[in-house]
Residue frames as qw, qx, qy, qz and C-alpha x, y, z in Angstrom:
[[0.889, 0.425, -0.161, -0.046, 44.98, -10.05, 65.96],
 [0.302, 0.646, -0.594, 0.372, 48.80, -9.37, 67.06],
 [0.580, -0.443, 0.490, -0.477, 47.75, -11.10, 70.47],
 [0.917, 0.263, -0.051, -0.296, 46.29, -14.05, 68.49],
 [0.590, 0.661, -0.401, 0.233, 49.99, -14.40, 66.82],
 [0.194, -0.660, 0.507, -0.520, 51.40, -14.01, 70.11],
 [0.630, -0.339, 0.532, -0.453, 49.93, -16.48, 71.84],
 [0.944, 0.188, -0.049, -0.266, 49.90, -19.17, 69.16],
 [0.282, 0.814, -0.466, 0.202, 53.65, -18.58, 69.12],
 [0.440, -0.516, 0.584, -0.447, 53.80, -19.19, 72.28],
 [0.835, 0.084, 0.215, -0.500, 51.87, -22.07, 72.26],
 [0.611, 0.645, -0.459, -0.002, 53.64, -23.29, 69.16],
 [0.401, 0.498, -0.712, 0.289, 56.86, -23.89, 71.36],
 [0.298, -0.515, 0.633, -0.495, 55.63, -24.88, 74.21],
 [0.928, 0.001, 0.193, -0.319, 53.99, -27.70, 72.77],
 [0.908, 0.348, -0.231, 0.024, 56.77, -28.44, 70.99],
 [0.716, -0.602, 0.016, 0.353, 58.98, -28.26, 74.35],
 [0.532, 0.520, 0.004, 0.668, 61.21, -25.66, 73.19],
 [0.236, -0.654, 0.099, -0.712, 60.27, -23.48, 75.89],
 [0.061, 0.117, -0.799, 0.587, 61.50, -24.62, 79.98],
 [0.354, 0.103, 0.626, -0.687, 58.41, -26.11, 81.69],
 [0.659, 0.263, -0.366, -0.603, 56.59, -27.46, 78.85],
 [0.279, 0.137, -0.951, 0.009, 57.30, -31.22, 79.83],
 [0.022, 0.393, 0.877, -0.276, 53.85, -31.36, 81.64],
 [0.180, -0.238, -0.473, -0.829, 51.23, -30.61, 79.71],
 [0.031, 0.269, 0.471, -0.839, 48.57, -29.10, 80.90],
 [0.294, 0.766, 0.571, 0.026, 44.73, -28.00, 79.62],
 [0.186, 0.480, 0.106, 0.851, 45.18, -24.81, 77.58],
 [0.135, -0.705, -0.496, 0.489, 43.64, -22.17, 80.75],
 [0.047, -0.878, -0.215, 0.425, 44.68, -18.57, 80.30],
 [0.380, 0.231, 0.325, 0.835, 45.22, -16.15, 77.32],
 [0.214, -0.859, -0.385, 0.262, 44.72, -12.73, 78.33],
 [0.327, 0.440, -0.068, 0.833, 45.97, -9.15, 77.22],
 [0.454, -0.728, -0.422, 0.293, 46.41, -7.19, 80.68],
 [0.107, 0.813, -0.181, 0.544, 47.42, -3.23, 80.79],
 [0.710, -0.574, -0.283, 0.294, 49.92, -2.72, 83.80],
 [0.103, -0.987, 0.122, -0.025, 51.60, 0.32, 85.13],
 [0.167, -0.756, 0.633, -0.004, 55.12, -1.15, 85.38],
 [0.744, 0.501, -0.194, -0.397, 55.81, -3.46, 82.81],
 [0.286, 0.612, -0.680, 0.286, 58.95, -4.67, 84.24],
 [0.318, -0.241, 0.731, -0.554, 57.89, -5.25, 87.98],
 [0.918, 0.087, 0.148, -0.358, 54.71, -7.31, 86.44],
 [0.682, 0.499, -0.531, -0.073, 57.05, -9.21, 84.05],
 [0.281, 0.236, -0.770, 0.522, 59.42, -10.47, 87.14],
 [0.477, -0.098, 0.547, -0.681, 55.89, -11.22, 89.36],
 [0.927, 0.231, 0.040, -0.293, 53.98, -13.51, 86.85],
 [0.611, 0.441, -0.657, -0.014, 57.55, -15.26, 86.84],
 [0.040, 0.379, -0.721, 0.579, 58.29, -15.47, 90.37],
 [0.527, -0.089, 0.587, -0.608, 54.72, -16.22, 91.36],
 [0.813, 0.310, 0.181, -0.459, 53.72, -18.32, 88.27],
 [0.682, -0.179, 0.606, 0.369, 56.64, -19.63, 86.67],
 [0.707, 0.568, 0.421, 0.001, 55.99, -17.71, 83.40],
 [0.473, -0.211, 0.451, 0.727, 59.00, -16.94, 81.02],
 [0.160, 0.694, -0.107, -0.693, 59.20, -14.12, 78.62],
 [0.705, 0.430, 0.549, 0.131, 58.34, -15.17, 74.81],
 [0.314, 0.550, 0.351, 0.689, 58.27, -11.73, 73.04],
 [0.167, -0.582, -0.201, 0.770, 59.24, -8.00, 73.96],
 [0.318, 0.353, 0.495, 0.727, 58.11, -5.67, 71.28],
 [0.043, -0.432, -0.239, 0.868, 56.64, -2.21, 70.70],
 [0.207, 0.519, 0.802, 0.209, 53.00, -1.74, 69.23],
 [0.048, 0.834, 0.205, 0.509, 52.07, 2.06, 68.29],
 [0.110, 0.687, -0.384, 0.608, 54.37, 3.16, 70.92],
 [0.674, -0.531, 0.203, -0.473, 52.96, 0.93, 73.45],
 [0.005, -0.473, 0.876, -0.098, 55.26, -1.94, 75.13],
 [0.880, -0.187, 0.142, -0.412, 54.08, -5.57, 75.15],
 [0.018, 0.307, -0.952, 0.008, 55.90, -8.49, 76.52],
 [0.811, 0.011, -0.383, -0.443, 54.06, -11.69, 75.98],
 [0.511, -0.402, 0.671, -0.355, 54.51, -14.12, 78.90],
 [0.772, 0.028, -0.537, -0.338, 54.14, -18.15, 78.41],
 [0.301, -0.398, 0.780, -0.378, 53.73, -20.93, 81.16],
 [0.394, 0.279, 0.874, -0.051, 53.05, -24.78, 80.34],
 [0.177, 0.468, 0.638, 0.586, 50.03, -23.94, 77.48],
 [0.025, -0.860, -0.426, 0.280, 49.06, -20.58, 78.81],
 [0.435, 0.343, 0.110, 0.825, 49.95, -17.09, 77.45],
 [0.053, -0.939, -0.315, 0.123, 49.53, -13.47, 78.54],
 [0.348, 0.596, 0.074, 0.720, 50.10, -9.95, 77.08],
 [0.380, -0.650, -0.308, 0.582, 51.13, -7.90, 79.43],
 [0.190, 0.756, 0.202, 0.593, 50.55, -3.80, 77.83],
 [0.302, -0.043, -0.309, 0.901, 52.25, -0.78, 79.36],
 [0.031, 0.476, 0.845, 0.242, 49.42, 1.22, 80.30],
 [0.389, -0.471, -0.409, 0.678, 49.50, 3.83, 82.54],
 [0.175, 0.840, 0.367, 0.359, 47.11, 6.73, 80.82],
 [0.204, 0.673, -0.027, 0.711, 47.68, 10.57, 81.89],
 [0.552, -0.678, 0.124, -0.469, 46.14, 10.41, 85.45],
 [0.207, 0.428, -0.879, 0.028, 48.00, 6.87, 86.11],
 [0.602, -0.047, 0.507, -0.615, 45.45, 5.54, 86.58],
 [0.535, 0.195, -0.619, -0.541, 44.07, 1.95, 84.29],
 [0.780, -0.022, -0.291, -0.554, 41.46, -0.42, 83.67],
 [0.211, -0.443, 0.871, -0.027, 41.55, -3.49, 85.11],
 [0.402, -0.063, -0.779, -0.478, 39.89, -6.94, 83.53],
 [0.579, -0.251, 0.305, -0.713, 36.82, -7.77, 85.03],
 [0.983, 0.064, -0.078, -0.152, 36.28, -11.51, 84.36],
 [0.495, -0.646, 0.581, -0.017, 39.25, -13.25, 86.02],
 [0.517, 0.565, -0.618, -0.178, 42.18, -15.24, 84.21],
 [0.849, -0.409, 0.211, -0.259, 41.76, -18.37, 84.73],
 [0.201, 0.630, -0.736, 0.144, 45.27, -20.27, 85.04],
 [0.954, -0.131, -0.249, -0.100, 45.70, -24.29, 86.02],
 [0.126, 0.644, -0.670, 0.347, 48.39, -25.04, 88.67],
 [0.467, 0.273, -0.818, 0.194, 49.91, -27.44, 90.63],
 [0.454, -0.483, -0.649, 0.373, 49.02, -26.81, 94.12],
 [0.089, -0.745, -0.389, -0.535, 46.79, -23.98, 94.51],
 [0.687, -0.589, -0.383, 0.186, 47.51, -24.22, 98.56],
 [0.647, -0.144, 0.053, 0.747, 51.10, -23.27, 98.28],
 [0.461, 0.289, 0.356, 0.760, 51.11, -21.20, 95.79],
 [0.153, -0.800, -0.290, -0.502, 48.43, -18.63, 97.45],
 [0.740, -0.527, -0.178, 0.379, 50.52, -19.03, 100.53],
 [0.672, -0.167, 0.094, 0.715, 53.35, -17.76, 98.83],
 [0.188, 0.524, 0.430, 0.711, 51.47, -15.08, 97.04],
 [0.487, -0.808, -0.331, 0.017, 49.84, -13.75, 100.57],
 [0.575, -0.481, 0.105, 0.653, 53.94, -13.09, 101.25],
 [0.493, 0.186, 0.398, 0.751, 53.98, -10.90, 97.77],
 [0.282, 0.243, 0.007, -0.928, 51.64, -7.53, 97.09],
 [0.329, -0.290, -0.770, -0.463, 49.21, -10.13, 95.41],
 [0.625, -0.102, 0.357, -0.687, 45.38, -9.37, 97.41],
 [0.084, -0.015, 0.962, -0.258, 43.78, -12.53, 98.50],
 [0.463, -0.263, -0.171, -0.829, 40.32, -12.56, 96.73],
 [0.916, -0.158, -0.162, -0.331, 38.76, -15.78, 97.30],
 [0.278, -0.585, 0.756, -0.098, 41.39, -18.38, 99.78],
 [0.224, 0.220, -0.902, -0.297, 41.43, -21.87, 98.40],
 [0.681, 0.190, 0.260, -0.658, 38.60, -24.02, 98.21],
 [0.351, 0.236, 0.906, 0.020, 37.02, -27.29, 97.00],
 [0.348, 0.029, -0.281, -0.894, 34.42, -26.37, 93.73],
 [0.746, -0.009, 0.429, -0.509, 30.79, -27.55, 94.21],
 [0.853, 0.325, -0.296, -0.281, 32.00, -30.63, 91.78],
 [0.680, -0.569, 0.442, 0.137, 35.35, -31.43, 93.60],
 [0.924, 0.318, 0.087, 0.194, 36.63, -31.51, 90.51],
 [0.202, 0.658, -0.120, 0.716, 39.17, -28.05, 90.67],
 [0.413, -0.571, -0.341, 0.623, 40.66, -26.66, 94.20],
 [0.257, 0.731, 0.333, 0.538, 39.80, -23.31, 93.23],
 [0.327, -0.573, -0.234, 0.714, 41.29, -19.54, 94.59],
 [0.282, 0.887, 0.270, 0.248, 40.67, -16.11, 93.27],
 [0.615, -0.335, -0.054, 0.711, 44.18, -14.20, 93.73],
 [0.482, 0.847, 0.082, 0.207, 44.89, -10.51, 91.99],
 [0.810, 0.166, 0.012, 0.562, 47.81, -9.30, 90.91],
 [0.465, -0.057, 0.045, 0.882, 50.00, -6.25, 91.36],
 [0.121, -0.138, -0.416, -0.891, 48.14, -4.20, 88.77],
 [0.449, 0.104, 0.538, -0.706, 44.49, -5.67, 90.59],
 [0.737, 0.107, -0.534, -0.399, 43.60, -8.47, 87.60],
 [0.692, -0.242, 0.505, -0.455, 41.87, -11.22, 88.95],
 [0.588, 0.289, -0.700, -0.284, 43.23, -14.83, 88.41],
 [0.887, -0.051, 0.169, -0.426, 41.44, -17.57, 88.84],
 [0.234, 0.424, -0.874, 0.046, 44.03, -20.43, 89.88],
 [0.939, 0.019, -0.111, -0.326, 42.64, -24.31, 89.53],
 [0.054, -0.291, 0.955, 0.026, 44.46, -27.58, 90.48],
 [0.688, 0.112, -0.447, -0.561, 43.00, -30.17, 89.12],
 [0.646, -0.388, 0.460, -0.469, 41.83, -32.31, 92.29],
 [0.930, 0.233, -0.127, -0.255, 41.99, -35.83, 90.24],
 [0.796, 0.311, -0.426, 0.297, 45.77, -36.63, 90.88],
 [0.244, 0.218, -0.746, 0.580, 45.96, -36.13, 94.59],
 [0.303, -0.288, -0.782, 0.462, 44.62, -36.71, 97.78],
 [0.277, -0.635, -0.689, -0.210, 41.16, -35.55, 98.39],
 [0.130, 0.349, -0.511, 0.774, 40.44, -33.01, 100.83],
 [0.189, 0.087, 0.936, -0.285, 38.68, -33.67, 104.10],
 [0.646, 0.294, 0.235, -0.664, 35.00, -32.69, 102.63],
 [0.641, 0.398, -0.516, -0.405, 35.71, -35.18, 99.84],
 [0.022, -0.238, 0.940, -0.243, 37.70, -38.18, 102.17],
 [0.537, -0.048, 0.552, -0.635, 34.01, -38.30, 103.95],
 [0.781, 0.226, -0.346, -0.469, 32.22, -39.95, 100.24]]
């Protein structure tokens, strides 16, 4: 429920541009509560690699969570790190809308981010579509929406 809150927050301002990067709106994509071992180092990676700014820092039964926002997306980012240090990661992959899917997995190849899936056309051409994971080993699922540029060559051929 506290996610819920979280994320509508978010949301909230970013629709009502209160919040850097809101001036291109965007489909709503990803709202996600991820556990990560180093709460910090994620916090300063989903900025650096995603552009997403800090909303809310707060402490839930003893457990840190910073809420994250970018354009109309949110994520909870939970301290997690159990007794063995070992934790869960999400199995269904966050799926997140971005500019230029090319770049951006370029620049992530230079970061600790694994390379699941390397960009790609989807069988609709509607979405350039990559499967990246993060630090912590969640899988996001980064889209550009293929409608406001230049084709690539399997599409040129139609």
């Amino acid at each position: 429920m506290r996610m819920v809150r979280s994320a509508l927050l978010a949301l909230s301002m970013l629709a009502a541009g209160t919040v850097p990067g809101a001036a291109d709106p965007v489909p709503v994509s990803g709202e996600a509560s991820l556990p990560v071992q180093d709460i910090d180092r994620a916090v300063t990676w989903y900025r650096a690699m995603l552009g997403f700014i800090r909303i809310e820092d707060r402490l839930e039964g003893g457990v840190r969570v910073v809420t994250l926002a970018r354009r109309f997306d949110a994520i909870e980012l939970r301290s997690a790190e159990d007794a063995t240090g070992s934790l869960k990661t999400s199995r269904e992959p966050v799926t997140l809308i971005v500019k230029n899917v090319d770049t951006l997995v370029d620049r992530m190849a230079e970061s600790d981010a694994l390379i699941e899936r390397e960009p790609r056309d989807d069988e609709n051409g509607v979405y350039r579509v990559a499967v990246v994971r993060d630090p912590d080993g969640h899988a996001l699922e980064l889209r550009e929406p293929l409608d406001d540029r230049p084709r690539t060559r399997r599409s040129k051929r139609l």
